[in-house]
C-alpha positions as CSV (number, residue, x, y, z in Angstrom):
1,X,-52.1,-20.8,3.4
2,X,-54.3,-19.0,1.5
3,X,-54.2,-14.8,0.0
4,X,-57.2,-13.0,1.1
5,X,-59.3,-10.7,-1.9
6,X,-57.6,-7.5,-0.3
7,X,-53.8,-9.3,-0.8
8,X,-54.4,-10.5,-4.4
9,X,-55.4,-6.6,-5.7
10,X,-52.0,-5.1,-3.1
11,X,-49.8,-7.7,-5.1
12,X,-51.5,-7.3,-8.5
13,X,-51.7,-3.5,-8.0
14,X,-47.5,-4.0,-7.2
15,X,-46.6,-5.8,-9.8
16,X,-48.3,-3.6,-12.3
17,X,-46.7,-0.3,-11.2
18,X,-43.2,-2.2,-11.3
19,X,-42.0,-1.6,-14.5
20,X,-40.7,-5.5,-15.9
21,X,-37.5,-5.2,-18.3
22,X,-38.9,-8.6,-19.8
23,X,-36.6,-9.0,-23.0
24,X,-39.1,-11.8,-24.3
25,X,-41.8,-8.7,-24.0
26,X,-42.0,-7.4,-27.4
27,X,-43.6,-4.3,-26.6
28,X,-40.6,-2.8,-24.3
29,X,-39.3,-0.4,-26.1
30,X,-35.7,-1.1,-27.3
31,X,-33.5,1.5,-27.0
32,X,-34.8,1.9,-23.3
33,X,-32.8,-1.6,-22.7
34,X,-30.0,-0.5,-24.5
35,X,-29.9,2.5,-22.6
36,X,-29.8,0.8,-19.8
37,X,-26.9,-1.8,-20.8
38,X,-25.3,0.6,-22.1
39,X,-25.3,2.6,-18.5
40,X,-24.5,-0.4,-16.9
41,X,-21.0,-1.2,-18.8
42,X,-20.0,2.4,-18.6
43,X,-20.7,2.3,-15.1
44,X,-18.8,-0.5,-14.8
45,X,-15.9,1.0,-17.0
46,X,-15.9,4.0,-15.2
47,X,-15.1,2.5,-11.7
48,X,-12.9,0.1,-13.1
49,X,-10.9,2.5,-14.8
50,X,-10.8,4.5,-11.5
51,X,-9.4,1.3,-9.6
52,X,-6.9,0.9,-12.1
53,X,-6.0,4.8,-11.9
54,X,-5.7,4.3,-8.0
55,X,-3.7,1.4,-8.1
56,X,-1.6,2.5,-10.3
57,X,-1.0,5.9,-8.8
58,X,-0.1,4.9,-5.2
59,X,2.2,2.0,-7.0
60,X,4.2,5.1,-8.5
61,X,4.4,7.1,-5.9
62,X,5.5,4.4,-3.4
63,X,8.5,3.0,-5.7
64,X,8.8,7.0,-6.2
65,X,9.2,7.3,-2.7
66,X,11.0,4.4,-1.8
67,X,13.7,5.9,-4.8
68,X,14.3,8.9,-3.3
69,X,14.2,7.7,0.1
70,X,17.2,4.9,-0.6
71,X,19.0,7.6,-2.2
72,X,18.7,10.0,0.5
73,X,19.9,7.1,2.9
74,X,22.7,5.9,1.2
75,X,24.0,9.3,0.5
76,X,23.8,10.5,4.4
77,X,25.1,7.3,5.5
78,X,28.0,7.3,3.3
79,X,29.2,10.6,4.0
80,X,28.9,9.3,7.5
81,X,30.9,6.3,6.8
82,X,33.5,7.8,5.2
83,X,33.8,10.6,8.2
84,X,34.2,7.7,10.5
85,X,36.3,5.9,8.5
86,X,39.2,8.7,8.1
87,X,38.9,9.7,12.1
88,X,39.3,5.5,12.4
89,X,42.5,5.7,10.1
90,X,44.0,8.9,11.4
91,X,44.2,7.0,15.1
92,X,45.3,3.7,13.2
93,X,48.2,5.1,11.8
94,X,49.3,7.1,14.7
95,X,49.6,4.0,16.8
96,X,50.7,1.7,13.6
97,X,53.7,4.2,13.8
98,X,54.6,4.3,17.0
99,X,54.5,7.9,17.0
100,X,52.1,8.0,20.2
101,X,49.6,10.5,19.7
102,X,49.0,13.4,21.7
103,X,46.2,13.0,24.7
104,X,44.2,16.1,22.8
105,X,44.4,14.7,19.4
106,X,43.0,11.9,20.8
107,X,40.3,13.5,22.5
108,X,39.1,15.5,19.5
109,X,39.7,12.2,17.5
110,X,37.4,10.3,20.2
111,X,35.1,13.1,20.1
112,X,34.4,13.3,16.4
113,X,33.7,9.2,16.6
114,X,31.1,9.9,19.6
115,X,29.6,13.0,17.7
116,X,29.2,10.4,14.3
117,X,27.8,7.5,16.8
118,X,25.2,9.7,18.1
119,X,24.1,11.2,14.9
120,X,23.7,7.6,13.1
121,X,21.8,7.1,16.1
122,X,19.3,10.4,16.2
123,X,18.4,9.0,12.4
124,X,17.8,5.9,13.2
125,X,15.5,6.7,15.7
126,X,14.4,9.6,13.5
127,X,13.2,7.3,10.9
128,X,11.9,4.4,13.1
129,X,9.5,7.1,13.9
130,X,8.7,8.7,10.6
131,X,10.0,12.2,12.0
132,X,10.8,13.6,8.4
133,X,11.5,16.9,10.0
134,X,13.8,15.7,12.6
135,X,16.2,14.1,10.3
136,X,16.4,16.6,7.8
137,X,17.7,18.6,10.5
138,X,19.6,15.9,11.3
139,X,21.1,15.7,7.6
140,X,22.0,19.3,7.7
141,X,24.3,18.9,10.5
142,X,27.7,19.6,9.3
143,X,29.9,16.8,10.7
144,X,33.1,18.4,11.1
């Protein structure tokens, strides 16, 4: 395969208007290649840097979140515990003692435990679903 005349002087023409960074060329100018290095490692710097940043800032705010989040948690769930704990205790020891208990004691007792039951529920399903509104209104609820 063979270039025809009007190919050789389209390539030649090319290659001359493309400007070569030959570094064996001795008539390049230096500084323009060190200009251009120099762009191309603080280019590189730059978006490094900015991964880095990124990283780095969404790994803080997720162990931030997860923080305040467990603390949150732990803090509902034990006042919630402890709620169902006494109510569980009060009805223990009235039938530990064989002092019977009366049928509305019970009933409010029963109550209480139902009301608890339900709330533990409501967050759970509140935070399978990532309703941050729902269970801080949930949180709020006074107990008893």
């Amino acid at each position: 395969m063979t270039l025809k005349m009007a190919d050789k002087n389209t390539l030649s023409t090319h290659f001359e208007n493309e400007e070569t960074d030959d570094i064996f060329d001795e008539d390049v100018d230096d500084d323009r290649i060190v200009s251009k290095e120099w762009e191309k490692i603080q280019s590189g710097l730059l978006e490094g840097g900015y991964r880095e940043g990124l990283t780095s800032g969404k790994e803080s705010q997720l162990q931030k979140g997860f923080n305040e989040g467990f603390s949150d948690g732990a803090k509902t769930l034990y006042k919630l515990a402890k709620q169902r704990g006494e109510i569980s205790a009060r009805l223990s020891c009235q039938y530990e003692n064989d002092q019977g208990i009366s049928s509305e004691v019970e009933k409010e007792l029963q109550k209480q435990l139902n009301h608890i039951t339900q709330l533990e529920k409501d967050l759970i399903n509140a935070s399978k679903s990532r309703n941050i509104n729902e269970m801080k209104m949930l949180k709020s609820q006074k107990i008893f």
